[in-house]
NULOKOL-875367 format. One line per 2 residues: number of its first residue (from 1); their letters; for each residue y, z, x of N, C-alpha, C, O, CB. Coordinates in steps of 0.1 Angstrom, whole numbers, plus 5000, padded with zeros to 4 digits. Glycine has a CB too. Layout:
<pts>
NUM) A) Y/Z/X/Y/Z/X/Y/Z/X/Y/Z/X/Y/Z/X; ...
</pts>
This chain:
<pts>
1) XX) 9386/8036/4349/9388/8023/4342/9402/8020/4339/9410/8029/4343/9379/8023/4330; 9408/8010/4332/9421/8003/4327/9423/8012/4318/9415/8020/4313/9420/7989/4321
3) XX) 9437/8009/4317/9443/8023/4302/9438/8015/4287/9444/8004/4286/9468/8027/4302; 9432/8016/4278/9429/8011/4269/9435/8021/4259/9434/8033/4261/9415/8008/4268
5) XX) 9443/8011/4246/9445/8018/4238/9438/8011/4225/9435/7998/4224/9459/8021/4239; 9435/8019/4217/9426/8014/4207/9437/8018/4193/9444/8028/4191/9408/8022/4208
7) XX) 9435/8005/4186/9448/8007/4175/9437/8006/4162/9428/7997/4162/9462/7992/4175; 9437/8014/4154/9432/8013/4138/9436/8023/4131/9447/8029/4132/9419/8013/4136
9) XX) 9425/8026/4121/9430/8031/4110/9421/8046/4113/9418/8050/4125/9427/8021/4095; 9417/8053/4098/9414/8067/4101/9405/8070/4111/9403/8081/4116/9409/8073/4090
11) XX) 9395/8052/4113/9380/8054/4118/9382/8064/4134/9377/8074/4140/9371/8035/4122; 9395/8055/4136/9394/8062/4150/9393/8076/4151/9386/8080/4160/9404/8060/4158
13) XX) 9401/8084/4141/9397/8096/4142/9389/8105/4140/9392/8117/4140/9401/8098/4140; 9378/8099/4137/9362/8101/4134/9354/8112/4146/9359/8112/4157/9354/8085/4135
15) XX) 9344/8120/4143/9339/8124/4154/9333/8113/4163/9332/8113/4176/9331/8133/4150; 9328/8105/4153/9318/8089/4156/9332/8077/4158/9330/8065/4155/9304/8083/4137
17) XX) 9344/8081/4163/9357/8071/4167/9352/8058/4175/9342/8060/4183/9369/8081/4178; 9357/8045/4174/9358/8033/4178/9365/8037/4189/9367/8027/4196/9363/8023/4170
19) XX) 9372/8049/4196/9379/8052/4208/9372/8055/4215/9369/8049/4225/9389/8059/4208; 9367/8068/4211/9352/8075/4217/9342/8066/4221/9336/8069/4232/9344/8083/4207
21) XX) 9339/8056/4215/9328/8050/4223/9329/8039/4229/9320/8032/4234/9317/8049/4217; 9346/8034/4228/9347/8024/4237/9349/8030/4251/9345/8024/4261/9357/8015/4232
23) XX) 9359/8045/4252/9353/8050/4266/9335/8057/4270/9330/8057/4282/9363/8062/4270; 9332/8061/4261/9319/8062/4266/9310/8050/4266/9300/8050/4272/9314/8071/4259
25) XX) 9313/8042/4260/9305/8030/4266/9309/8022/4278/9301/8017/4286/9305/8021/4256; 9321/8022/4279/9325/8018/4294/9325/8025/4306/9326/8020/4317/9336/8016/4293
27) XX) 9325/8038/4302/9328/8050/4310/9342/8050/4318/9345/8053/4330/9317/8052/4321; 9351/8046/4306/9368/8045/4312/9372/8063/4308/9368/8071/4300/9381/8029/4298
29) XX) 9382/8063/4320/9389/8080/4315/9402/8081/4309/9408/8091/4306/9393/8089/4327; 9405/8068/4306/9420/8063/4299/9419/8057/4291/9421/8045/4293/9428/8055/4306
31) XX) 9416/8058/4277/9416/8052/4267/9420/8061/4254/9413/8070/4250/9403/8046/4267; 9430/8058/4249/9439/8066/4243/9437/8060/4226/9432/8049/4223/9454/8064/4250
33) XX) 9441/8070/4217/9435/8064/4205/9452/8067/4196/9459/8077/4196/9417/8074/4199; 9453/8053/4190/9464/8052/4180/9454/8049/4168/9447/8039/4167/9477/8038/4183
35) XX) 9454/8062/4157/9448/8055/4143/9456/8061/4134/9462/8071/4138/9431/8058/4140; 9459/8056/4120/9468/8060/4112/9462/8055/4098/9465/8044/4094/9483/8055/4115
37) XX) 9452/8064/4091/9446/8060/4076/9455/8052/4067/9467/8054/4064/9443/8072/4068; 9447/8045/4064/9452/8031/4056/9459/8024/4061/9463/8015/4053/9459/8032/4046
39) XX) 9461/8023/4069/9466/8013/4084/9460/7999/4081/9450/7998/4074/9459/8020/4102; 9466/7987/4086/9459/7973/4090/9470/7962/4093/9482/7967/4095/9450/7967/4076
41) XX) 9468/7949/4094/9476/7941/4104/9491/7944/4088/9501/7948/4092/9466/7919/4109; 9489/7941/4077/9489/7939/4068/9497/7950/4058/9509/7950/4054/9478/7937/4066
43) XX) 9479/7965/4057/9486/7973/4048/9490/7981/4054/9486/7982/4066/9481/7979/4037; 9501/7990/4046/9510/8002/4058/9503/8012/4051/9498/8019/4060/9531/8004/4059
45) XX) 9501/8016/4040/9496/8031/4032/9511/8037/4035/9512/8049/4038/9480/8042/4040; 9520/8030/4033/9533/8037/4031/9538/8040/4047/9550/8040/4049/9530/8053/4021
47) XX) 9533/8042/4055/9533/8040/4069/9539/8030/4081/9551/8028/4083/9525/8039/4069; 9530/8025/4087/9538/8014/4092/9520/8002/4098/9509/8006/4103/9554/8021/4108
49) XX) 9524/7993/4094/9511/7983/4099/9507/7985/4112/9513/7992/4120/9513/7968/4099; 9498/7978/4115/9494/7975/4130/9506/7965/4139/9505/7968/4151/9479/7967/4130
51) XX) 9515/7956/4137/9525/7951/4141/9536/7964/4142/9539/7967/4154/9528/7939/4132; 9539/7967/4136/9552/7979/4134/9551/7990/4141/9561/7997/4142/9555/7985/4121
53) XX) 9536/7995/4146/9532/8006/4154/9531/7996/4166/9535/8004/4174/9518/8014/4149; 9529/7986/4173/9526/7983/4183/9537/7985/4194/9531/7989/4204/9522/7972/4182
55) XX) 9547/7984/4195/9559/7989/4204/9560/8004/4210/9562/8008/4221/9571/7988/4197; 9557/8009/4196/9556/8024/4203/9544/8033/4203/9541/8045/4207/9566/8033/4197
57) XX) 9536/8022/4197/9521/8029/4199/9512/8022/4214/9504/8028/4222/9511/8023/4183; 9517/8010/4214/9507/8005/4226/9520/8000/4238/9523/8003/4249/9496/7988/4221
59) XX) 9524/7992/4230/9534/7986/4246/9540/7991/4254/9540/7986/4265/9543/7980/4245; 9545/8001/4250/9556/8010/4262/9549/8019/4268/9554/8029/4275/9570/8020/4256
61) XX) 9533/8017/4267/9523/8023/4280/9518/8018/4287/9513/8025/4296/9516/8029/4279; 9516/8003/4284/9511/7993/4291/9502/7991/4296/9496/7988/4307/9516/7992/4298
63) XX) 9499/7994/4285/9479/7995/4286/9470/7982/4293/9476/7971/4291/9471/7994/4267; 9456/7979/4301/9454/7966/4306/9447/7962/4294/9443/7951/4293/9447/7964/4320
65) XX) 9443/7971/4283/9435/7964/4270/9444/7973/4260/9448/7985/4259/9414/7965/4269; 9445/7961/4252/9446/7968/4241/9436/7963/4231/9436/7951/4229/9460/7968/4235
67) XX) 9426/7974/4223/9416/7976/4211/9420/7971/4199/9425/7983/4196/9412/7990/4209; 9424/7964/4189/9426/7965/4177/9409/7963/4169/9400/7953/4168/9438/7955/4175
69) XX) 9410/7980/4160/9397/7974/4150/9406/7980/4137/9413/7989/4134/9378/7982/4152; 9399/7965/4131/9410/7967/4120/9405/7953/4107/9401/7942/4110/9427/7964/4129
71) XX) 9407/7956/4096/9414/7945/4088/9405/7952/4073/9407/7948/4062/9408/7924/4095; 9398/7961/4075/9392/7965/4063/9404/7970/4054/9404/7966/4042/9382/7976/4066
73) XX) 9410/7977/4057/9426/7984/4046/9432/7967/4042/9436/7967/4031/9444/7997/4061; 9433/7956/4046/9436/7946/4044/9429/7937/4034/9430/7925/4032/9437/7943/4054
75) XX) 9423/7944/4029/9411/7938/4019/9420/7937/4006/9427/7946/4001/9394/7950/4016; 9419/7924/4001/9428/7920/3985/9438/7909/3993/9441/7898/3989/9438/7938/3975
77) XX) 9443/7915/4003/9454/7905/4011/9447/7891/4011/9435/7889/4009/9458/7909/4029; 9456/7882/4013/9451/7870/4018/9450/7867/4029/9458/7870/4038/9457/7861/4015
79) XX) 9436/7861/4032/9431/7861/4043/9440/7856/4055/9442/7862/4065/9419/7855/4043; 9448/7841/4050/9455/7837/4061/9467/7842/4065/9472/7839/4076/9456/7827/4060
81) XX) 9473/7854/4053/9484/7860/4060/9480/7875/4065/9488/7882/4071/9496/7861/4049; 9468/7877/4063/9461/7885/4073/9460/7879/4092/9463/7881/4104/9445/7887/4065
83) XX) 9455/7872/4085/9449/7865/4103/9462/7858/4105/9462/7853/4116/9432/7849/4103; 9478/7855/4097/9488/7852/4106/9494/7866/4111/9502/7866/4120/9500/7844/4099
85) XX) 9489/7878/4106/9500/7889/4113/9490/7895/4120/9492/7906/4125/9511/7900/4103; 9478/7887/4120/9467/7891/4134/9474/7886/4148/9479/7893/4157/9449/7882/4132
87) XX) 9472/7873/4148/9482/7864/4157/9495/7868/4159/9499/7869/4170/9485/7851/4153; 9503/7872/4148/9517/7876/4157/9518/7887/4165/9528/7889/4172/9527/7879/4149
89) XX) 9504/7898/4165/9505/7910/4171/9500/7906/4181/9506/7909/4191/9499/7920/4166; 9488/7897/4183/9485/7894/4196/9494/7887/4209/9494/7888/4221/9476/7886/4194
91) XX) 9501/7881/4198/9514/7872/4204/9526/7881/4209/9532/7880/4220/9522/7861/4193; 9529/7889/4200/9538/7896/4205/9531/7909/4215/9539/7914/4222/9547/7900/4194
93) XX) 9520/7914/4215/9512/7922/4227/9517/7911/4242/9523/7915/4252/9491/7921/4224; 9512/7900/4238/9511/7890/4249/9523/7889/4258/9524/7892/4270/9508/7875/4244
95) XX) 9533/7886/4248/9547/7878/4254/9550/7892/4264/9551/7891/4276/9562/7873/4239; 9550/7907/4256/9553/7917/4265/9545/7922/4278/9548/7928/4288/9555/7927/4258
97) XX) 9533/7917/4274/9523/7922/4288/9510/7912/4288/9499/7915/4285/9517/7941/4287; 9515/7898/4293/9511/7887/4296/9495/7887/4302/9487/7877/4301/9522/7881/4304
99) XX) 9494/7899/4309/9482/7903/4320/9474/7908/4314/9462/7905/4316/9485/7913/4331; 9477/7918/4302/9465/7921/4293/9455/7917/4286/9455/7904/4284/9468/7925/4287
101) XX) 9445/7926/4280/9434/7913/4274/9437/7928/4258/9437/7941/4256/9409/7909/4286; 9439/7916/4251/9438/7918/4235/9427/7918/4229/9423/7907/4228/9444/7909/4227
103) XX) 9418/7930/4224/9406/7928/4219/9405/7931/4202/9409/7942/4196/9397/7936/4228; 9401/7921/4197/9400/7925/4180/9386/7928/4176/9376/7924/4183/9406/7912/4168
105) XX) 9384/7938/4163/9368/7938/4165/9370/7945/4149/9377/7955/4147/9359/7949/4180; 9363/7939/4139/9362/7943/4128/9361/7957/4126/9353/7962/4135/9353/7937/4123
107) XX) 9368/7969/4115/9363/7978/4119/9349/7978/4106/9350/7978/4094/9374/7990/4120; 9337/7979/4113/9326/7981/4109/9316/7989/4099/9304/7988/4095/9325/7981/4115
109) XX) 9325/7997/4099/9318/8012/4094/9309/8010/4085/9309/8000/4077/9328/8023/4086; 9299/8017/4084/9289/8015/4074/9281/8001/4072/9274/7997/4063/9296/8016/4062
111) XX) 9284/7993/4084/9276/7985/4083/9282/7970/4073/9289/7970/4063/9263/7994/4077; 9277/7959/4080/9280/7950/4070/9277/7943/4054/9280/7934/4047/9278/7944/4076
113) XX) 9269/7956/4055/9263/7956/4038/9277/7962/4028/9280/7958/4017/9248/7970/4036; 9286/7974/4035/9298/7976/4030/9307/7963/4025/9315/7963/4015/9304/7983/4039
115) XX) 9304/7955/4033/9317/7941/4030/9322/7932/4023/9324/7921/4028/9316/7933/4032; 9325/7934/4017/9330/7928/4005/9332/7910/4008/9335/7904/4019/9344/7937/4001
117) XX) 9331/7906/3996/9335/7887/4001/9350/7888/4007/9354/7881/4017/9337/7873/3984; 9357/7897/4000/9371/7891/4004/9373/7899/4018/9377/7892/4027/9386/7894/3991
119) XX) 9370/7911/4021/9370/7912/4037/9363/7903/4043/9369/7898/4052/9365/7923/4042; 9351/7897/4041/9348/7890/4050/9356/7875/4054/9360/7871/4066/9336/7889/4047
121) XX) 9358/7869/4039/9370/7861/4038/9380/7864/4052/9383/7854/4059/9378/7866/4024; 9386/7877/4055/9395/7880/4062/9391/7878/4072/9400/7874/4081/9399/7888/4061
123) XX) 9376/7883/4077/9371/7883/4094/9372/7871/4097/9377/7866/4107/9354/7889/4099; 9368/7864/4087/9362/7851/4089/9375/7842/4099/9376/7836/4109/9358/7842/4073
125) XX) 9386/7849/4086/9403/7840/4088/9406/7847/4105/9410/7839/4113/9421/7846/4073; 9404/7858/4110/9410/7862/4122/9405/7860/4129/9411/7862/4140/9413/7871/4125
127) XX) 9387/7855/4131/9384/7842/4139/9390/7835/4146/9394/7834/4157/9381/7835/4135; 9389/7828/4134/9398/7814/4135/9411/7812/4142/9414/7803/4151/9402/7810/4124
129) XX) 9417/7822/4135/9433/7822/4145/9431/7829/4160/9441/7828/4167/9448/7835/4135; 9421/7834/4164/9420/7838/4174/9414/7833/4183/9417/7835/4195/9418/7846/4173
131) XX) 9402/7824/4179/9400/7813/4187/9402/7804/4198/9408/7793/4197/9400/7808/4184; 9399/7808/4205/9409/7795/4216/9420/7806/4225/9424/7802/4236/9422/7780/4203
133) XX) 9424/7815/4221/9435/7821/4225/9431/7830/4238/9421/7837/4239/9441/7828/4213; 9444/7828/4251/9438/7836/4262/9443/7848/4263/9453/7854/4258/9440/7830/4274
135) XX) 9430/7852/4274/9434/7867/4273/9429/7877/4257/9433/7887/4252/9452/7867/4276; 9420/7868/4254/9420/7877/4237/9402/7872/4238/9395/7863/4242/9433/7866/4219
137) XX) 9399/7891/4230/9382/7890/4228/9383/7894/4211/9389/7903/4206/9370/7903/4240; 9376/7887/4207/9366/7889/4191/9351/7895/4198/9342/7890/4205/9361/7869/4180
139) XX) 9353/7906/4195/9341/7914/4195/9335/7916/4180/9336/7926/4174/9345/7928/4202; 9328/7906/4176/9323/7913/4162/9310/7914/4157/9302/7905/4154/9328/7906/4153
141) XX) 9306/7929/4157/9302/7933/4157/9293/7935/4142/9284/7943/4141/9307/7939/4164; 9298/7929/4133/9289/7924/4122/9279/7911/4122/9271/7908/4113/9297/7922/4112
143) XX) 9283/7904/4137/9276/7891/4135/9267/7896/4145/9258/7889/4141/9284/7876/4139; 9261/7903/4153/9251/7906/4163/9242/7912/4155/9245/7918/4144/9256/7916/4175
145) XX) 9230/7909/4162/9217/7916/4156/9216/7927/4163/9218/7928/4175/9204/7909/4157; 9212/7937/4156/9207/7950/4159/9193/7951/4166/9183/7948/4160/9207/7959/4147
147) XX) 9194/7956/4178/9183/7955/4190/9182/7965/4197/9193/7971/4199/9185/7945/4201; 9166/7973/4205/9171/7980/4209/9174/7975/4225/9172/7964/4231/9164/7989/4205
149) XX) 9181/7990/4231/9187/7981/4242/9175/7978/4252/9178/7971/4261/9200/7989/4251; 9162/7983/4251/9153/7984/4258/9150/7966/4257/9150/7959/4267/9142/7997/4252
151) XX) 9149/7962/4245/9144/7945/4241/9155/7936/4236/9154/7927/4228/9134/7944/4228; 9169/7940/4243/9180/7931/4242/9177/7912/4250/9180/7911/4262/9193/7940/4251
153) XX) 9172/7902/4243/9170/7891/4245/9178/7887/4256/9188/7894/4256/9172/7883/4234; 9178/7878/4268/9192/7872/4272/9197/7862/4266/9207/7856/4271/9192/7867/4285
155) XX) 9193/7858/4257/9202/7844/4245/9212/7856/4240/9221/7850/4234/9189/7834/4226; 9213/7863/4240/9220/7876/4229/9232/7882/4242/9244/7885/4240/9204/7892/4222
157) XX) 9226/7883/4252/9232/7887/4264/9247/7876/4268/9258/7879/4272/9219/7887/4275; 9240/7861/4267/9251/7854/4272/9261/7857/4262/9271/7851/4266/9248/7839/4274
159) XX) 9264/7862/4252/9277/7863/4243/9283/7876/4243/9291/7880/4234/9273/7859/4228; 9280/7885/4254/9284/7895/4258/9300/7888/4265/9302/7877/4271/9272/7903/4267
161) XX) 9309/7897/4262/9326/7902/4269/9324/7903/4280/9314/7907/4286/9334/7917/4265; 9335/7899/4285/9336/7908/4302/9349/7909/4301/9357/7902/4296/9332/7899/4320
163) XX) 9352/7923/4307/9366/7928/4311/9364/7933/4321/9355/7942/4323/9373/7937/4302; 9371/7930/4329/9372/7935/4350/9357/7933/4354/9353/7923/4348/9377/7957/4356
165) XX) 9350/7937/4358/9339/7937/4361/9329/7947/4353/9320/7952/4360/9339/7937/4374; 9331/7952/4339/9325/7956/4328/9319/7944/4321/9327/7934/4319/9335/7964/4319
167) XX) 9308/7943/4316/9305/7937/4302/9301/7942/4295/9294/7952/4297/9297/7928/4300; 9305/7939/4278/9301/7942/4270/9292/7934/4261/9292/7921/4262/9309/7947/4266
169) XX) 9282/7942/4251/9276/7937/4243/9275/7944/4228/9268/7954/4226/9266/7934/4248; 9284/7939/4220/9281/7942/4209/9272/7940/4198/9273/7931/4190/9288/7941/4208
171) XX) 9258/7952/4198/9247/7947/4195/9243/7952/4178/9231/7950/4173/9237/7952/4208; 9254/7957/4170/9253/7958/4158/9262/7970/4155/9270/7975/4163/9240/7959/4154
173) XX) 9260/7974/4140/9268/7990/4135/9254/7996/4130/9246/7989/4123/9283/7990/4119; 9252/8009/4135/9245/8016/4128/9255/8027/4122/9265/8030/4129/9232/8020/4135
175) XX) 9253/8034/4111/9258/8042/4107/9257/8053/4100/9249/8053/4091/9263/8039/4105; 9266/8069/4104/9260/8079/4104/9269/8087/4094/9280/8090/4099/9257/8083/4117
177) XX) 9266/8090/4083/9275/8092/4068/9288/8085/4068/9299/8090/4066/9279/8109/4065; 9284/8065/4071/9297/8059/4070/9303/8055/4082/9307/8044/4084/9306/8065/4063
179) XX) 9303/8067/4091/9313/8060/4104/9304/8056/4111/9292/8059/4110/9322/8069/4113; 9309/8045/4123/9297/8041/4132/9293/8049/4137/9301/8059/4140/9297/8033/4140
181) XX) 9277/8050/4143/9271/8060/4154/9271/8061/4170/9259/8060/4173/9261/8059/4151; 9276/8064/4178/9275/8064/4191/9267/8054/4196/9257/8054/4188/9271/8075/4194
183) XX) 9264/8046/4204/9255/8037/4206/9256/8025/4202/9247/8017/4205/9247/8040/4202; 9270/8020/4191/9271/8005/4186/9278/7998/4194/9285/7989/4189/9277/8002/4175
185) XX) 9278/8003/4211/9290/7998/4217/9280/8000/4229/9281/8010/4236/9306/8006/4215; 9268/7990/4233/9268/7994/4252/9267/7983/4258/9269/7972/4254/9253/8003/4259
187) XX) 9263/7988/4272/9274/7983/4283/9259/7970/4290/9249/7975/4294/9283/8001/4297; 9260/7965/4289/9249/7956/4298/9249/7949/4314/9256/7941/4319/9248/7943/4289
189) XX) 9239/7957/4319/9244/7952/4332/9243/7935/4335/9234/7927/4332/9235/7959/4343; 9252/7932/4341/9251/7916/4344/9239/7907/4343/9236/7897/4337/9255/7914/4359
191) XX) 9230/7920/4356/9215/7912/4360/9202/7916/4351/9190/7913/4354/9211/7917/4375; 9208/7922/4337/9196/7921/4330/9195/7910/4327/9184/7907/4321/9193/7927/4321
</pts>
């Protein structure tokens, strides 16, 4: 598959990682994991944000996707200067590797019952700014209903991703002491 780098915070480094199962859901062998606790577009945890890591975390490998799950450490921020330094990352991903597809995707953990108003406030805002924009997927995975894959509807199917000739469907978070569980990420064939 494409080199995918997936950018977040501790989740990624989870046994149950948003890296992990975006190659095992895809069945990519290149998907590389940038996560750094307390990380977000936003907060640094003394560190450096998701903008300030992107040069030397994603760009100078030139990944054909780059993953961002992210915006929970960003919780208290304001939503719209969240969702502006969502956009400037995407923008500046873009301007350097024009060919790529930018994917954002709430990080989920625990389910959307964890969510607070003002995170959601925030999903809501990086929507919006992301909307419309090419080459860029919102994968979010708090708005899908949880199905199994055996009785996945096709009304539910048409709002599935495609990247190269992969689709995805993001069909909920289940979760397993907090992190997501293997399985919140599969792959749907075209012709179901």
């Amino acid at each position: 598959g494409p080199r995918c780098i997936v950018v977040g915070d501790r989740f990624n480094g989870t046994p149950f990682s948003y890296t992990r199962i975006i190659a095992d859901a895809f069945r990519w062998d290149d998907v590389w994991n940038s996560g750094m606790g307390g990380t977000g577009f936003v907060a640094s945890n003394s560190i450096k944000t998701f903008g300030e890591r992107l040069q030397h975390d994603v760009i100078q490998y030139a990944p054909k996707v780059a993953w961002f799950v992210g915006s929970v450490n960003d919780d208290g921020y304001d939503p719209q200067t969240v969702a502006g330094a969502v956009l400037a990352v995407r923008n500046a991903f873009h301007a350097a590797l024009p060919d790529s597809l930018f994917v954002w995707s709430p990080n989920a953990a625990g389910g959307a019952a964890t969510w607070s108003v003002g995170k959601n406030k925030i999903r809501k805002a990086i929507k919006t700014a992301l909307s419309g924009q090419t080459n860029t997927i919102v994968a979010d995975d708090l708005e899908q209903p949880i199905f199994s894959p055996t009785t996945i509807p096709a009304s539910t199917i048409k709002s599935a991703a495609t990247i190269g000739d992969t689709s995805l469907l993001v069909y909920g978070t289940n979760s397993v002491g907090g992190y997501p569980a293997p399985g919140s990420l599969i792959l749907v064939d075209d012709e179901v």
